[in-house]
N, C-alpha and C positions, 0 to 999 in steps of 0.2 A: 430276306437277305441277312437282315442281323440273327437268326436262327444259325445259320451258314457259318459268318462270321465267330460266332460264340462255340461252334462246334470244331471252325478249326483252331481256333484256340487254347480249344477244352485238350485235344492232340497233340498238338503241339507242345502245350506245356508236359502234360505229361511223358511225351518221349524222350524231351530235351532236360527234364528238370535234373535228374542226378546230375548230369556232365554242368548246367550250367549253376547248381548245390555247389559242385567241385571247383568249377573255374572260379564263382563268387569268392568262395572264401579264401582261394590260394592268390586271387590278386590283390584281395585284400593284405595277407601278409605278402608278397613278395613287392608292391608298392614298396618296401621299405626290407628289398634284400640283400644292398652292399652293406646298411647298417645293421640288421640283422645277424649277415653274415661274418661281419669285421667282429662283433660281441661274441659269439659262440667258439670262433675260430682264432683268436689272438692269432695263434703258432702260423697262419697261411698270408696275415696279412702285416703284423709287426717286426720288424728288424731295428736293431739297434743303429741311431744313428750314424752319419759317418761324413764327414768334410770330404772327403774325396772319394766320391760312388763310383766304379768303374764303369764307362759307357756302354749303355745298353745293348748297343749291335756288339760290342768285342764278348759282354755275356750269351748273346744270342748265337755269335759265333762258336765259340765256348762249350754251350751245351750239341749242337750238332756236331762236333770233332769227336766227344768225346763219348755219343750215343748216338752211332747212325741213324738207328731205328728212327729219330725223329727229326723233323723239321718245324722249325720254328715259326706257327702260322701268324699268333700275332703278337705285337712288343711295344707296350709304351715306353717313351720316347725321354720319359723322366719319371720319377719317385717322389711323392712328399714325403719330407722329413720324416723317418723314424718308422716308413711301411716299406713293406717288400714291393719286389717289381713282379709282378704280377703274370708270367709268360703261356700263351697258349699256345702248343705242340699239337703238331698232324702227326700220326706216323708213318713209313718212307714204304716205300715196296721191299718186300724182300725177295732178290732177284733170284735163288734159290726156287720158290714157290710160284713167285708173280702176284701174290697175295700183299695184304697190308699186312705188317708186326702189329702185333698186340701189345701195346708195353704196358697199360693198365693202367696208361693214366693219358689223361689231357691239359694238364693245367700244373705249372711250377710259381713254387712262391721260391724267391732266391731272394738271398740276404746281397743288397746292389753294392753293399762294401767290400765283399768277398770274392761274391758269386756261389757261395755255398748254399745247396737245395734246404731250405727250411720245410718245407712239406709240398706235399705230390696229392693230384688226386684226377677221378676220371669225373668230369662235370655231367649231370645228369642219368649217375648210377641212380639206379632201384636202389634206393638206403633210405633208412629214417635214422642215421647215427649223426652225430654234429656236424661232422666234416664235410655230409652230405646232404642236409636235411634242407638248405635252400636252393641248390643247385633241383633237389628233387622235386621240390614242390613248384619253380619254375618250367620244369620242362613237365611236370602234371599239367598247368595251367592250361598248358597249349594243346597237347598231344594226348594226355591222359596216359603216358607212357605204353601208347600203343605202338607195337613191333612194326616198323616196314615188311612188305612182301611184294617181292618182285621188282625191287627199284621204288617204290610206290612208299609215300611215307604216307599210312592207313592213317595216324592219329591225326596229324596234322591236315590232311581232308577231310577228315571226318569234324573235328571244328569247325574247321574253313566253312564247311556246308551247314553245320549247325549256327552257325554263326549269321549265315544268310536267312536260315529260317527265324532264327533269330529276328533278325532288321526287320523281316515281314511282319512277324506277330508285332513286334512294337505299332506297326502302322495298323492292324488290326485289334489291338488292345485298347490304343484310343480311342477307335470308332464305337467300339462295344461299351467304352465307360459313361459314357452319355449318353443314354438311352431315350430321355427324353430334352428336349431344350429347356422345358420351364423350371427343372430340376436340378440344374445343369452344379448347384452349388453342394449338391449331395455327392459329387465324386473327389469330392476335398475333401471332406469332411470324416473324423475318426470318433466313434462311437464309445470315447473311453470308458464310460460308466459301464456302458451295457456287457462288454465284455466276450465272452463265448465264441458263438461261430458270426456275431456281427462286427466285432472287432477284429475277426479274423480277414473276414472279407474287405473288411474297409482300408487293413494294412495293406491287402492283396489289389485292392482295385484303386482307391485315393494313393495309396504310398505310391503306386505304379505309376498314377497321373501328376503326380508331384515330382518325380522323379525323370519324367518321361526322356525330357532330352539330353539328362545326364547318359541315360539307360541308352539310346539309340545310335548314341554316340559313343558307345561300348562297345554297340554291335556291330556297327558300319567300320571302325578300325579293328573289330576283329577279324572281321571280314579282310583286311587289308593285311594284318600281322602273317596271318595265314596263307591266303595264296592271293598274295602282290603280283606275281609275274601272270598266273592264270585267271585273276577273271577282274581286279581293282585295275592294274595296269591298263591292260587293251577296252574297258570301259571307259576308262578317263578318257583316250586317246581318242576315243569317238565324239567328246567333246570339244576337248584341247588339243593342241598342237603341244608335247613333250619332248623335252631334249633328250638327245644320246643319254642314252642310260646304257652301260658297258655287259651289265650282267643281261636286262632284259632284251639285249640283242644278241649276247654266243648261247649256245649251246655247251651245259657243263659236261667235260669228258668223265667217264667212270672212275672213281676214286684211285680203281689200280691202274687207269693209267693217265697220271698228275704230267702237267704242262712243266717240263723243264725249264725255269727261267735264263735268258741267255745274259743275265747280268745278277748281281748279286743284290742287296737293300740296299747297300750305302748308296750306287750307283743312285738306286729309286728315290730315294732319301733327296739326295743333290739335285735331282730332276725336279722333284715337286718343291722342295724352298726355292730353287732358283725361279719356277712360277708363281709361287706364293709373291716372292719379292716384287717380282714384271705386277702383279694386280697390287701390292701395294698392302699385302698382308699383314696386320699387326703380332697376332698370336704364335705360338710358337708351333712347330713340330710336335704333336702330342702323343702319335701311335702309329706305326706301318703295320700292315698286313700283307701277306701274298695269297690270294685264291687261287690254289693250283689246279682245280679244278678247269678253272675261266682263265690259266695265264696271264693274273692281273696282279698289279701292287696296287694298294689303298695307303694313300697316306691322309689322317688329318691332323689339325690343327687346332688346340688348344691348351689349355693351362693344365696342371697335373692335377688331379681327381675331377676333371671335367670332362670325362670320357663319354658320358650317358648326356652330358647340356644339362644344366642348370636350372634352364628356361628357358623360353620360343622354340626355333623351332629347331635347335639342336647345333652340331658342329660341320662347318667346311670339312670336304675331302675331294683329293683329286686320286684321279686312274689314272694306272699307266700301263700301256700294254709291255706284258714282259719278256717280249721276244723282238720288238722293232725299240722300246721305249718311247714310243709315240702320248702324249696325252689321249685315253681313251674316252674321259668322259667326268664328270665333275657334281658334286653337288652342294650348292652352296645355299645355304638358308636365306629364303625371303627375295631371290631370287629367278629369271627363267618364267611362266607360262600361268596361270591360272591354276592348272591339270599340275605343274611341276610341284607349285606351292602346296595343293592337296595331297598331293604325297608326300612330300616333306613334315606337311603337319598328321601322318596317320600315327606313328609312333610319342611323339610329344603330347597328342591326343589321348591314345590310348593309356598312355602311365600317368598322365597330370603333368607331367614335367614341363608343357607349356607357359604355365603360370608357376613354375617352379614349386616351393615347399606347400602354398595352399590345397595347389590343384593336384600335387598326391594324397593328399589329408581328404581332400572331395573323392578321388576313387578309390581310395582305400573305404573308406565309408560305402560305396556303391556299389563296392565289391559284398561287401554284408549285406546291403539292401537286395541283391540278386541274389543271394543265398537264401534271405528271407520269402520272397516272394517266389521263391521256386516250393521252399515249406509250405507257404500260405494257400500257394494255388492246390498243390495234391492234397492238403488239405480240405478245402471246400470243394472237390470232384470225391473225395472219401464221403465227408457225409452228404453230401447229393443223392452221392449212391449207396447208402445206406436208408437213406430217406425214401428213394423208389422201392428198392425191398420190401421195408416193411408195409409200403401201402400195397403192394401187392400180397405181401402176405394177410 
């Protein structure tokens, strides 16, 4: 059995190790890529102060009068002092073709005193130049900037599945590290002196079992980052009872053809504070979105630069469907089911953001130690099998 076990291992790691070399080290730095990104890029995220910032929706308005091509997907709902507002752009059909515009970009930093574009750019181009260089390395982490084909987004299944093998090896790498009980204190243990290929193994096999539930808990919300809807959702659901969740019950329509909303955001806007208010909501309006895909407004709730939660398990938001304005569906932290709470906690999980500044400083770190032992492993299967060689020769 442990033969078995240590052979699929030996596999696994080597088929997975470049993607999970790659994903190590980019969530290591992107652990820390609004601040990252705010240092490199001054120009997308500074604007000169201003007493009186023009309201976000009259800019949001603003930019779609004045470039059909695009529509305004998402907008926070205020600016701290002395940064740009921040706006993400779809672009529209054009009814010409039936195709989407290509405007060449996704993402506007506007100066909120003017509304004048300070910088433009498309999030998650192929670039290594500044303006792109954390957007890139984010959407590496996940996808490997693997092309869709066919509707099918390849990279982001292809994680998704690696990701599951992933979670498996971890439950087979423990069973393998303890080979014997009476030993059992040799799989801690780091061989500094000796150095070579036993130091190598000991970062590979002890760093591993020291690390373990850091590591597992990598892979079980990466598993979750990736496909929530297809295979983390409907397995919770076989345990727990889950509430209405608005996305995992429609069907999204094809991008070219987006769900006309039959009211406009302010409308969406009035809808969710005036339920905010009915439950007694402290925090303010922080950010709308529309999914035009799903004919949905999102609106949540919180302080300005608290977009991504601080800590626990993230921010309130409510749906609203964009053709009846019915409340479609809610998610409120700490909140709802067992099942509901496990999913609320797979993102705050997966970044550290749970435990706020520590627990990114923990997987930023862990993201290196998965880099490492992706090194360590093809390392010690290199000279294994350099070692059968030569006894055979």
């Amino acid at each position: 059995m442990r033969a078995a076990l240590v052979l699929l291992h030996r596999w696994f790691g080597l088929a997975a190790a470049a993607f999970l070399f790659v994903a190590g080290l980019t969530g290591a730095v992107i652990s820390w890529d609004h601040e990252l990104d705010e240092w490199l890029n001054p120009q997308l995220f500074e604007a000169p102060a201003t007493a009186t910032p023009i309201p976000p929706l009259e800019l949001a308005r603003r930019i779609e009068a004045a470039d059909p091509r695009l529509r305004v997907g998402y907008l926070p709902l205020a600016v701290e002092p002395g940064h740009t507002l921040g706006v993400w752009v779809n672009p529209t059909v054009d009814p010409a073709s039936g195709q989407l515009f290509r405007p060449g970009f996704n993402q506007l930093a506007l100066d909120p005193g003017s509304g004048e574009i300070l910088g433009r750019r498309q999030w998650g181009e192929i670039s290594l130049s500044r303006e792109n260089l954390l957007p890139f390395l984010y959407k590496l982490h996940y996808s490997m900037h693997i092309p869709d084909a066919g509707g099918v987004e390849i990279g982001i299944w292809l994680m998704g599945l690696l990701a599951i093998g992933w979670t498996l090896d971890c439950l087979v790498a423990l069973a393998i590290s303890f080979p014997r009980p009476a030993s059992w204190r040799k799989s801690f243990a780091f061989r500094w002196r000796q150095g070579g290929y036993r130091l190598n193994f000991d970062l590979h096999r002890s760093g591993g079992v020291w690390l373990w539930l850091l590591l597992l808990v990598l892979a079980v919300t990466s598993v979750s980052m990736n496909l929530r809807s297809q295979v983390v959702y409907p397995l919770t659901a076989l345990f727990s009872e889950l509430g209405a969740s608005p996305f995992d019950s429609r069907t999204p329509r094809p991008p070219e053809q987006p769900i006309e909303p039959a009211f406009d955001r302010t409308r969406a806007l009035a809808l969710a504070e005036a339920e905010a208010a009915r439950r007694g909501w402290q925090a303010p309006a922080g950010a709308i979105f529309y999914a035009e895909t799903y004919g949905l407004y999102g609106v949540g709730f919180f302080a300005p630069g608290e977009d991504h939660g601080n800590a626990g398990l993230g921010n309130p938001w409510l749906y609203f469907d964009a053709l009846s304005g019915e409340l479609a569906g809610e998610v409120v932290p700490g909140t709802g089911s067992a099942g509901d709470i496990f999913l609320q906690a797979q993102f705050p999980l997966h970044s550290g953001r749970i435990i706020g500044l520590p627990g990114r400083i923990l997987v930023s770190l862990s993201g290196l130690a998965v880099a490492l032992l992706s090194v360590t492993g093809v390392y010690i299967w290199w000279k294994k099998r350099r070692a059968r060689q030569r006894a055979r020769n």
